[in-house]
C-alpha positions in Angstrom: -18.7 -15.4 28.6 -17.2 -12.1 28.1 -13.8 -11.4 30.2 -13.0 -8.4 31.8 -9.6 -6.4 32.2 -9.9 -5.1 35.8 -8.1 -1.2 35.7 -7.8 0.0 39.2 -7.8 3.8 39.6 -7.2 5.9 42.4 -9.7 4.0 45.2 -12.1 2.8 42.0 -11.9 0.0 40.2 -13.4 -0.5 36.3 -13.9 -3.7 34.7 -13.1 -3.4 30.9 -14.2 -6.2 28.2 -12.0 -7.8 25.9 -13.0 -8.3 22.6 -11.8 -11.4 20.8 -11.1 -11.6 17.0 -11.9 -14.9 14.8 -8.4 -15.9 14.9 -8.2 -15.7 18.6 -6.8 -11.8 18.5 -7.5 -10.1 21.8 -8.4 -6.4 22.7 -9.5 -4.3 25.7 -12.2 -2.2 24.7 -11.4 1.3 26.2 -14.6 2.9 24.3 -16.4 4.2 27.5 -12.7 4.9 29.3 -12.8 8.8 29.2 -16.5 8.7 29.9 -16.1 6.5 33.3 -12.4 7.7 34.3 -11.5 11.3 32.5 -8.9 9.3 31.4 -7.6 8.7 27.5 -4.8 6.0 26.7 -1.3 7.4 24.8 0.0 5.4 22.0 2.3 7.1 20.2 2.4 5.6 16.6 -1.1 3.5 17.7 1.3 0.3 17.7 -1.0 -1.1 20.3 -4.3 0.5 19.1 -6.6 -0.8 17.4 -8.8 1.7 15.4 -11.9 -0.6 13.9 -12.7 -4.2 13.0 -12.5 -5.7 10.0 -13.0 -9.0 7.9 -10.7 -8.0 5.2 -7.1 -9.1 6.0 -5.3 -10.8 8.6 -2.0 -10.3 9.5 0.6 -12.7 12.2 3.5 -11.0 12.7 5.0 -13.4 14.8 4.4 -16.4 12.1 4.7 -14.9 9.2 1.0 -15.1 7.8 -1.0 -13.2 5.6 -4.9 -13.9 4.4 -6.8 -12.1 2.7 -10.5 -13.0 2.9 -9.3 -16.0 5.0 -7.5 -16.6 2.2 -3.3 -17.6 2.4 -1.8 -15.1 0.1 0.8 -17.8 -1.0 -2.3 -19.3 -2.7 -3.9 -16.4 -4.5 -0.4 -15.6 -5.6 0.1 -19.0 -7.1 -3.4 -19.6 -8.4 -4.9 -16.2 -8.6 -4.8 -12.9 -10.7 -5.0 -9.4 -9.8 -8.3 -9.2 -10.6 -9.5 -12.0 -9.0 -8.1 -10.9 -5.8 -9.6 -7.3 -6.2 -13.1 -8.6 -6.8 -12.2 -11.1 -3.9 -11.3 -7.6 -1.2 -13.8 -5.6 -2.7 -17.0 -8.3 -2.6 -15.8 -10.4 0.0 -15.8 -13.5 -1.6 -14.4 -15.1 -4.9 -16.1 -14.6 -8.4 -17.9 -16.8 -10.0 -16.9 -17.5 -14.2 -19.4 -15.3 -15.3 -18.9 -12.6 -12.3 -15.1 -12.5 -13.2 -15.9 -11.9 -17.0 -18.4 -9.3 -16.4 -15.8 -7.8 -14.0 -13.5 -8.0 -16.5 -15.4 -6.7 -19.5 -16.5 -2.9 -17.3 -12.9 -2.7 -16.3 -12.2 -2.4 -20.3 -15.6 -0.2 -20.5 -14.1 2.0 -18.2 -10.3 2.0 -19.1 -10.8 5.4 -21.2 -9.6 8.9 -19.5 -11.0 11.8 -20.1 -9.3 13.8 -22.9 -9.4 16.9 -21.3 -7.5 15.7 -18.2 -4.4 15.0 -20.4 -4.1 19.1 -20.2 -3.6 18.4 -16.7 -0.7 15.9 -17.7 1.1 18.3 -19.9 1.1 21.3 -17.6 2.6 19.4 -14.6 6.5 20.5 -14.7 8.6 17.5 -16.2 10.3 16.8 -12.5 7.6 16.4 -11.3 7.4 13.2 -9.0 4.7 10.6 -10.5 3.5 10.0 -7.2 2.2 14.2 -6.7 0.6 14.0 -9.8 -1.1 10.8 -9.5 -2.7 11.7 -6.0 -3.9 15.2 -7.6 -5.3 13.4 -10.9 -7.3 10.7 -9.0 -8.4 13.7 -6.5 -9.6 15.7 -10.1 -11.6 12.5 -11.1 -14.3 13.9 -8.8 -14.7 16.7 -11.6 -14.8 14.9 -14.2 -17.5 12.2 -13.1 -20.3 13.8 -10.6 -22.2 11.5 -8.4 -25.4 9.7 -9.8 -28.6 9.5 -7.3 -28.4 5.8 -6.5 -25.7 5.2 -4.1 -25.1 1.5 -4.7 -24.6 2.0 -8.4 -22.4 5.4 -7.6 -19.9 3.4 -5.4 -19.8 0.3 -8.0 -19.8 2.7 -10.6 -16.9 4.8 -8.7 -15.2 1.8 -7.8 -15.0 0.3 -11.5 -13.6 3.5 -12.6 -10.7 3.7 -9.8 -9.2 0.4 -10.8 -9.9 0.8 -14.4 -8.7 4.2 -14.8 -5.6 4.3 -12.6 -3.7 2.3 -14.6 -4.1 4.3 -17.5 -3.4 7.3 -15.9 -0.1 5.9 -14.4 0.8 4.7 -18.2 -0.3 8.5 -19.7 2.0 10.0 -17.1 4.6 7.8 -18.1 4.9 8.4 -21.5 4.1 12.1 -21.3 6.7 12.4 -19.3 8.9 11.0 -22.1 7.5 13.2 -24.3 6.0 10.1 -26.4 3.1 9.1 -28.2 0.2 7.8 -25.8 -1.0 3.8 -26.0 -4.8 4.0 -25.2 -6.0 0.8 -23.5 -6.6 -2.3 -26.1 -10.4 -4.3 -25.4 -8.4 -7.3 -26.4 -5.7 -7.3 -23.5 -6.2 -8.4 -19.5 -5.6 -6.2 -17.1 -2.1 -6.6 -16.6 -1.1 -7.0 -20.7 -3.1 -3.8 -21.2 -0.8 -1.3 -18.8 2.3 -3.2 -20.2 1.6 -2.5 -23.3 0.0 1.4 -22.7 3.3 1.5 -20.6 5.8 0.2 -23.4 4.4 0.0 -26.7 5.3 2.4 -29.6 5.1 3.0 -33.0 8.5 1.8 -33.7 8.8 -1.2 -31.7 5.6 -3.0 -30.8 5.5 -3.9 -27.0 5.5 -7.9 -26.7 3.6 -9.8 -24.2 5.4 -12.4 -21.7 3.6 -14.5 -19.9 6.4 -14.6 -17.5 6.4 -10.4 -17.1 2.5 -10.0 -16.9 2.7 -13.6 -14.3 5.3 -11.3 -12.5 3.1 -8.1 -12.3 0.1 -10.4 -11.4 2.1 -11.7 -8.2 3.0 -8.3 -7.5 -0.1 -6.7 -7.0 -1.7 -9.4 -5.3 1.3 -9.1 -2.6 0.4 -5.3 -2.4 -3.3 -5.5 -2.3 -4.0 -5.0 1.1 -2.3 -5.3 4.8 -4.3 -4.0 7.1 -4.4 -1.1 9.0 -1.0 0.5 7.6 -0.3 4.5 7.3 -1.5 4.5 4.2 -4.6 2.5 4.4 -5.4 4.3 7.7 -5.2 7.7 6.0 -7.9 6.2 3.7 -10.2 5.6 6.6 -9.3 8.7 8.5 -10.4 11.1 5.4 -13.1 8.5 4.4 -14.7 9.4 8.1 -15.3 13.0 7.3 -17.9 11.1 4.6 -16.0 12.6 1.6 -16.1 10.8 -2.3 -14.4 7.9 -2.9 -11.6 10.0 -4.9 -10.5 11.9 -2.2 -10.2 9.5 0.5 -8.1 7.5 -2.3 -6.3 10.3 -2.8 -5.3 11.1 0.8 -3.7 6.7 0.5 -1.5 8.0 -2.4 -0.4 10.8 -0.9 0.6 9.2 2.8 2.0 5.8 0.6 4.4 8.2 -1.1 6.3 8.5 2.2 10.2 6.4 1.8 9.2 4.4 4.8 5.8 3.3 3.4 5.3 3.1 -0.3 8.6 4.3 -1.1 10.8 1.9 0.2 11.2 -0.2 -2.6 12.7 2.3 -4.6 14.9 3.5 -1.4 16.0 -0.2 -1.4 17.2 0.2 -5.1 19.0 3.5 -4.1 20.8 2.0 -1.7 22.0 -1.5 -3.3 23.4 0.4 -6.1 25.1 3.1 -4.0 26.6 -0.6 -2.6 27.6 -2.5 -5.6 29.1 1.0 -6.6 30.9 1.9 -3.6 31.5 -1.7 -2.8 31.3 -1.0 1.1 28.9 -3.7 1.8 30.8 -4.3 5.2 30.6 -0.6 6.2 26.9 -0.2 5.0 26.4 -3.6 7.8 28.3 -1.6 10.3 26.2 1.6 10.5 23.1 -0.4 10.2 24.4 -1.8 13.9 25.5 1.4 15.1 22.3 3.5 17.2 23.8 6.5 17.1 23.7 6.6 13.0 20.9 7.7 11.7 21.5 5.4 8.3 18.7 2.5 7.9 19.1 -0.7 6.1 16.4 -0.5 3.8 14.2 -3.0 2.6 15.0 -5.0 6.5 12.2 -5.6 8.9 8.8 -4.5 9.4 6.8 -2.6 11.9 4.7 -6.1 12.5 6.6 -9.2 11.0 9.0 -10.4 13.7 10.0 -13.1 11.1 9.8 -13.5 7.3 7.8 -11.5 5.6 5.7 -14.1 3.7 5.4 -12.0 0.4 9.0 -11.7 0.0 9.5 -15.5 -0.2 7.4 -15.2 -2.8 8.9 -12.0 -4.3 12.2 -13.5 -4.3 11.3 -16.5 -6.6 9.3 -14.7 -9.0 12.6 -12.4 -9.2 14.4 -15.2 -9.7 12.4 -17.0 -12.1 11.5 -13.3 -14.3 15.5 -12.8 -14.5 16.3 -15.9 -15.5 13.2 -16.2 -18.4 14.5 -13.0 -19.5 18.1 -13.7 -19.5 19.1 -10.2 -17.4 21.6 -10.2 -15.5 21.5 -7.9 -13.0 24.4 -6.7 -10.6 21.5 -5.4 -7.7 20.1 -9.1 -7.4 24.2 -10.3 -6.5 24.3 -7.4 -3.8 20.8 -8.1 -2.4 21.6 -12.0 -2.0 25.1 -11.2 -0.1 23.5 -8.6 2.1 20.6 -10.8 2.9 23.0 -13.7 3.6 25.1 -11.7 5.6 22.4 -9.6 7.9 20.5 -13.6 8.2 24.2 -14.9 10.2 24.4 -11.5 12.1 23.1 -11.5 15.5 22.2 -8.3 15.9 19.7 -8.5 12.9 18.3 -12.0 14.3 17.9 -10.4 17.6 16.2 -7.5 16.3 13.9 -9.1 14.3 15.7 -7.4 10.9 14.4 -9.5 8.3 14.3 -8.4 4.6 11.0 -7.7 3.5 8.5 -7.6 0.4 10.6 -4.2 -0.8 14.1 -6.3 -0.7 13.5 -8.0 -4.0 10.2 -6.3 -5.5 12.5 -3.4 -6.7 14.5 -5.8 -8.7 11.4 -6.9 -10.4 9.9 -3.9 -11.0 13.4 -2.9 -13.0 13.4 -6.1 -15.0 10.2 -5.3 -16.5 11.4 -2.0 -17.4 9.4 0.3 -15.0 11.9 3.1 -14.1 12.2 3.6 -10.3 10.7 7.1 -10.3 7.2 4.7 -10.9 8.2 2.5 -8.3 5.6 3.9 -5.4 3.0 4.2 -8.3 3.2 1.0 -9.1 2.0 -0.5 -5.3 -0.6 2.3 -5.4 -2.4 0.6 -8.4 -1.9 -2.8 -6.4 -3.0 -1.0 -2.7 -6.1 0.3 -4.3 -8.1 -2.4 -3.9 -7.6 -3.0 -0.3 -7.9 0.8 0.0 -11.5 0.7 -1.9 -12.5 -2.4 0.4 -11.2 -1.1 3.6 -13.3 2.5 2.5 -16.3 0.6 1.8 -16.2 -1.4 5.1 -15.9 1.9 6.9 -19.0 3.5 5.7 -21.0 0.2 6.0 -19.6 0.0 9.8 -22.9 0.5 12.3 -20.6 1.8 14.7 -19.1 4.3 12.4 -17.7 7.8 14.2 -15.6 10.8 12.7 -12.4 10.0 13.5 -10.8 12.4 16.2 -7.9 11.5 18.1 -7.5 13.0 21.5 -4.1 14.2 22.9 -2.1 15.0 26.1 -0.9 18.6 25.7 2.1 19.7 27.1 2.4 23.8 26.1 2.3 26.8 28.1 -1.0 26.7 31.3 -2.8 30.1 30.5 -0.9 33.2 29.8 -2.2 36.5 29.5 -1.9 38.5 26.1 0.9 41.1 25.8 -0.1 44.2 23.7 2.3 44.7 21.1 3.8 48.2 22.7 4.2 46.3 25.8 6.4 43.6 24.5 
C-alpha cells in the first residue's frame, strides 16, 4: 500500500507518495509538485534531494556502511581486485573465471594510447596540474576514436578503452612531466603491476613488483570506486543528460573531483599534516578547527553523509599500516595523523559534531609510500572513480524515466526595470 505525505497549502490539501528504497530508504516524491501547486522545493546543496534511483551503491551514514552491488565493501576489499569490482559496477553482478579473463585480456588489448596524443602531453606547460590535463586528454579521446554504428558494442567498446587507457595516460603524464623515457603497458602484468611499473620503471633501475604495494593500490581503488550520488559523480549524470559521449560526461567527473573538498582532499590532508609536524602546532591547528569564526578546516575530518566512521578508512588505515611496515618506511606524517586522530576522537566538540577522520586521513600516506607524488594524488581516485562514474552514466541512459536535467530556482534580483539609453545614464 503506497503512503502518502499530506502537504496542506493555502485552503488545499495534496497527498504526496513516498517512495521506499530496498533497504527501507524513504522519499516524498515531489515530481508533479509544480504542476499541482506552482510550487518548487529549495535545497541548497540537494542535501535532502534525491535526484534518481539507482541499484549501484548504498550508502548509511549513520552506521557506517557501504555496499556496492549489495555487496559490503569490507569484503571486496579483502577478497576482491580492482577489476573484479569494476566489472562488478559496470555489469551488475560478479564475473565468472572466464568473464574476468576475457575482461582482463581487452583491458591489455586496449592499454595502447594513441601516439599522436603524446603531442598533446608535451605541449602542456610543465606546471601544469595533472588533474587539467587529464580531464582535457580523456575529453580529446572522442577525436581519436569516432563512434561505431552498433551502440551496445560502442559503449562496451568505449567503456574498455576508459579504464584501459586512463591509466596509461596518467603514467605518460607522469613521466613526461619528468622529462623521462615512457614505459608502454606490458601484456604480461595485471592491471595494477602494469601502471606501477609504466609509472616507475626505467632504464636504469627496473621497477619491482610487491605484492604488498599492488595489494595496497588494489584496496585503494576499490574504496574509491563508487559512492553514490557525490559532486563529482553527479556532474557525470548532469552532463551525461544532455546525451553527450561517454568522454565528455567522464570528463565533466574529473574536472568537478579536482575540487580540494572532493577529490582533492587527500592531498590537502598531506598539506596540512606536514605543515603540522613542521610547525609542531598540533594544539593550535585543534583550536581553530573549534573556533566558527576561522575559516581553517581540519582536513581529512568528517563527511557530508557519515555521522560515524567512515568504513573505508578502517580499512585504509591498516593497509597503511601494514604497506609501511612491509616496506620498512618510516614516515613522520603517519605519527602526526595517529596523535591528531587520537586527540580530535577524546574532544567533545569533534564527537558532537560528528568530526570523524575519513578515507582521505590515511589514503594520502599510502599513496606517498608507493611513491606517487602528491601532485597525482586527485588522479589517482579518478582512475579508481571511473568505474562507478561509467556505471552510474550507463544507468542514466538506460533509466525509462530519463529527463534533461534542469534545476529550477527562486530568483531574487531586480522586478522589471526599464532600459536607460546610454546618453541618459
Amino acid at each position: 500500500m503506497t503512503e502518502f505525505v499530506k502537504l496542506i497549502y493555502g485552503d488545499r490539501q495534496y497527498q504526496l507518495p513516498v517512495i521506499e528504497g530496498t533497504e527501507g530508504e524513504k522519499a516524498i516524491d515531489i515530481s508533479a509538485l509544480r504542476r499541482q501547486t506552482g510550487l518548487i522545493t529549495l535545497d541548497p546543496g540537494y542535501a535532502n534531494t534525491g535526484a534518481c534511483s539507482s541499484d549501484i551503491t548504498f550508502m548509511d551514514g549513520e552506521k557506517g556502511i557501504l555496499r556496492y552491488r549489495g555487496i559490503p565493501v569490507e569484503q571486496l576489499a579483502e577478497y576482491s581486485t580492482f577489476i573484479e569490482t569494476s566489472y562488478l559496477l559496470i555489469n551488475r553482478r560478479l564475473p565468472s573465471p572466464s568473464e574476468l579473463t576475457r575482461f582482463s585480456v581487452l583491458l591489455n588489448d586496449n592499454s595502447l594510447v594513441h601516439e599522436d596524443m603524446r603531442s598533446f602531453y608535451e605541449n602542456f606547460p610543465r606546471s601544469s596540474h595533472p588533474m587539467g590535463i587529464l580531464s582535457a586528454m580523456v575529453n580529446a579521446l572522442r577525436s581519436f576514436y569516432p563512434e561505431i554504428q552498433n551502440l551496445e558494442e560502442e559503449i562496451n567498446l568505449t567503456v574498455t578503452r576508459l579504464l584501459s587507457k586512463i591509466r596509461t595516460m596518467a603514467a605518460m603524464s607522469y613521466k613526461i612531466s619528468r622529462g623521462h623515457k615512457v614505459v608502454y603497458p606490458r601484456p604480461d602484468l595485471a592491471y595494477c603491476d602494469n601502471f606501477l611499473n609504466m609509472m616507475f620503471d626505467s632504464p636504469v633501475k627496473p621497477y619491482r613488483i610487491d605484492r604488498v604495494v599492488t595489494t595496497a593500490l588494489n584496496v585503494f581503488w576499490i574504496l574509491h570506486a563508487d559512492h553514490e550520488q557525490n559532486c563529482s559523480t553527479t556532474a557525470v549524470r548532469v552532463v551525461g543528460s544532455a546525451r553527450v559521449n561517454l568522454y565528455s560526461a567522464i570528463s565533466a567527473g574529473i574536472a568537478a573531483l579536482w575540487g580540494p573538498l572532493h577529490g582533492g582532499a587527500n592531498q590537502a590532508v598531506i598539506e596540512m599534516l606536514s605543515q603540522i609536524a613542521e610547525n609542531n602546532n598540533m594544539a593550535q591547528v585543534i583550536e581553530r578547527a573549534k573556533d566558527k569564526n576561522d575559516p581553517f578546516r581540519l582536513m581529512g575530518f568528517g563527511h557530508r553523509i557519515y555521522k560515524t566512521f567512515d568504513p573505508r578508512m578502517k580499512i585504509m588505515k591498516k593497509v597503511c599500516h601494514r604497506l609501511l611496515e612491509k616496506l620498512k618506511v618510516s614516515d613522520p606524517l603517519l605519527d602526526v595523523a595517529q596523535e591528531l586522530e587520537e586527540i580530535a576522537l577524546r574532544d567533545d566538540y569533534f564527537i558532537e559534531h560528528h568530526l570523524y577522520p575519513n578515507v582521505d586521513f590515511y589514503s594520502g600516506i599510502v599513496l606517498r609510500a608507493i611513491g606517487i607524488p602528491t601532485n597525482m594524488f586527485t588522479v589517482m581516485f579518478a582512475i579508481g572513480r571511473l568505474p562507478g562514474w561509467i556505471a552510474q552514466w550507463k544507468e542514466s541512459i538506460d533509466d525509462p524515466n530519463w529527463k534533461l536535467c534542469r534545476p529550477r530556482q527562486i530568483y531574487t534580483g531586480p522586478q522589471e526595470t526599464a532600459y536607460v539609453p546610454i546618453e541618459q545614464r
